[in-house]
C-alpha angles and dihedrals in degrees: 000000000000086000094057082054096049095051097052092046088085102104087048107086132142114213135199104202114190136161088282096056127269132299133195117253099183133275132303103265102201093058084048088058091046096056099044083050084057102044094046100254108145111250097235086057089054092043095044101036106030091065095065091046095049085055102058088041091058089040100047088040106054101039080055089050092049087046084066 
């Protein structure tokens, strides 16, 4: 259920773009809620479980992107 929501999340992305490139700063979070709220996963879950997984996404991207 979370995970079908993860996986469609791709395309909603919030960047910080500065002189040195652009980094990811998580999702936005309202269009994740949105969605959950679309696809019938109960808000609190979104809300409970999304944060922590944003956080391993940022994490996990953008040390991929600084490796380059």
């Amino acid at each position: 259920m979370i995970w079908d929501l993860v996986l469609r999340l791709g395309g909603q992305m919030r960047l910080a773009i500065g002189l040195g490139g652009g980094r990811i700063t998580g999702w936005d979070m309202p269009a994740a809620l949105a969605l959950g709220r679309a696809l019938d996963v109960p808000e609190r879950l979104v809300a409970e479980i999304l944060p922590d997984i944003e956080a391993v996404m940022v994490r996990e991207i953008n040390k991929g992107s600084s490796d380059e």
